[in-house]
C-alpha positions as CSV (number, residue, x, y, z in Angstrom):
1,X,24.0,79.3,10.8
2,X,25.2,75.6,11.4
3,X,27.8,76.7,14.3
4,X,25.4,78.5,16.1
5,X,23.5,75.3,16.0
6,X,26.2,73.2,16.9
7,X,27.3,75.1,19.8
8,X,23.7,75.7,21.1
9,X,23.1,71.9,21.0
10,X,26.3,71.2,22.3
11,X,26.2,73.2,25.4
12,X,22.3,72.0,25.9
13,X,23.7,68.2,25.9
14,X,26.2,69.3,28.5
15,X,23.2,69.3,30.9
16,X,21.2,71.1,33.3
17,X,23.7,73.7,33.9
18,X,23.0,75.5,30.9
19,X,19.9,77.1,29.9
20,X,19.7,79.0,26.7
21,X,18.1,82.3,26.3
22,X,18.6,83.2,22.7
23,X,19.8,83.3,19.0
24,X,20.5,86.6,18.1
25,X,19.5,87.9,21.1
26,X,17.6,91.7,21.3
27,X,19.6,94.1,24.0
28,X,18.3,97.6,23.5
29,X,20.9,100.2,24.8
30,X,19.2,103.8,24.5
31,X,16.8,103.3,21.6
32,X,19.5,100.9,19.7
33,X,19.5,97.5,18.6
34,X,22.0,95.1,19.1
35,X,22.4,91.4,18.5
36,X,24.4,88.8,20.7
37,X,25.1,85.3,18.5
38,X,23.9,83.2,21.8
39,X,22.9,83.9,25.3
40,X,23.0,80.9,28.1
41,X,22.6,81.1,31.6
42,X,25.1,79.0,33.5
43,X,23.1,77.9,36.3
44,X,26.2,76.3,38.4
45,X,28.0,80.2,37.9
46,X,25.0,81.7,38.2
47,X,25.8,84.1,34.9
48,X,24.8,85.1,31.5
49,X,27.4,83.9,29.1
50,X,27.4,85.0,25.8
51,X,28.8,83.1,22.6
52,X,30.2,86.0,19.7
53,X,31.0,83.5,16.6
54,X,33.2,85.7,13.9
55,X,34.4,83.9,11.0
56,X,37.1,85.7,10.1
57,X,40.5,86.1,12.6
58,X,40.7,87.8,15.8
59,X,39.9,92.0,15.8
60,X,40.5,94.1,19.0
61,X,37.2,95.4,18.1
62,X,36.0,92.4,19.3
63,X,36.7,92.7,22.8
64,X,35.4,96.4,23.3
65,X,32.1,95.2,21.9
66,X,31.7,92.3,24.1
67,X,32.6,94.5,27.0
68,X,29.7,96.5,25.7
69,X,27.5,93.6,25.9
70,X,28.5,92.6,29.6
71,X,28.3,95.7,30.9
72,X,24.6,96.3,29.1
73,X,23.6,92.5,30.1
74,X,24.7,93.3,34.0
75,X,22.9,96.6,33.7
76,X,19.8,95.5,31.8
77,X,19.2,91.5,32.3
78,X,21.5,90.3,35.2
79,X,19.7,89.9,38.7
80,X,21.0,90.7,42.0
81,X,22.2,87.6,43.0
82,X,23.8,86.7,39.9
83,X,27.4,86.9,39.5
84,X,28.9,89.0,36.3
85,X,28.2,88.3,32.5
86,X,30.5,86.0,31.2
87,X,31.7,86.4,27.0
88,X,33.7,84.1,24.9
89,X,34.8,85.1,21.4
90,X,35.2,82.3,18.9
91,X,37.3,83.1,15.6
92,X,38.5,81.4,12.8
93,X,41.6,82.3,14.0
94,X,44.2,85.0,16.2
95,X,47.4,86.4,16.6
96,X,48.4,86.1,20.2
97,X,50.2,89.5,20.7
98,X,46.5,91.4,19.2
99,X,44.6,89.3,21.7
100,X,47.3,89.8,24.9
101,X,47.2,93.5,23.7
102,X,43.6,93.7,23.4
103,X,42.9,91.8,27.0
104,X,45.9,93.4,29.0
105,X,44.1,95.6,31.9
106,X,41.1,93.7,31.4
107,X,38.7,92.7,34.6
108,X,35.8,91.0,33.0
109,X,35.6,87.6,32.1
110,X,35.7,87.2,28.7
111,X,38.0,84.6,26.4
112,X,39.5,84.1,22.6
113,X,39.4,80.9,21.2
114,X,40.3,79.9,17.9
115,X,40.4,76.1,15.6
116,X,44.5,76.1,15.7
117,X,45.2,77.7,19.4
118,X,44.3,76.9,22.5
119,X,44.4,78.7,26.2
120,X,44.2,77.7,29.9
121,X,40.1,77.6,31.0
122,X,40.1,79.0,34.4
123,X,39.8,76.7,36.8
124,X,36.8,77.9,38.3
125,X,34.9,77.4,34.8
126,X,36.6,73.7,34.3
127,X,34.3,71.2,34.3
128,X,31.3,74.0,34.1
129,X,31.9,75.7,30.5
130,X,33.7,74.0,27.4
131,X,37.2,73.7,27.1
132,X,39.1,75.3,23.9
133,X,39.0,72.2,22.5
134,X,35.9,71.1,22.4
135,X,34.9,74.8,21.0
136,X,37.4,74.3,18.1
137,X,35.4,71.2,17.6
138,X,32.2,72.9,16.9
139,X,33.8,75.3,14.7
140,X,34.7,72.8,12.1
């Protein structure tokens, strides 16, 4: 689709620091199929990240299937001196209690983003993956 594109060119202009894998990337979990939207490795992180692009609002779905994802990626694809999978979930749009409720508990590193909200990039990914806004930007 035409955001997929525009994220994957987008985070390829950002520089050497990205280095993408795949559209619609093939992770085979015990005979089964799945597809991730975009897979990058982040050279300064040293991690996977994976891009899930839903057009629709915000579902706590989401967030148990990216941790399926992470946890197959670190099983399956990460190497040993690689830090942990990083996900980030881009939707139309969210309701902030379904997301905090979704997230609360959570260890991995994984993000929401939406075109009319925006949230605090940790500080260790500033500078090294997109801010909210700029993701919102490549949504339109």
């Amino acid at each position: 689709s035409e955001i997929v594109q525009n994220i994957k060119k987008f985070l390829m202009s950002l520089g050497s620091d990205f280095a993408f894998i795949g559209n619609q990337y093939r992770l085979i979990v015990e005979d089964e199929e799945y597809f991730l939207d975009l897979l990058f490795f982040n050279r300064r992180l040293q991690s996977l990240v994976v891009f899930e692009l839903k057009t629709g609002k915000f579902k706590p779905e989401y967030m148990g299937k990216m941790n399926f994802y992470l946890s197959a990626l670190d099983e399956y694809l990460k190497q040993p001196h690689e830090q942990p999978s990083i996900g980030i979930i881009l939707c139309k749009e969210k309701k902030n209690k379904v997301v905090e409720f979704s997230f609360r508990d959570f260890n991995k590193a994984m993000g929401v983003s939406t075109y009319k909200t925006s949230s605090v990039l940790p500080a260790a990914y500033k500078g090294v993956l997109p801010d909210v806004e700029t993701l919102k930007k490549l949504m339109d």
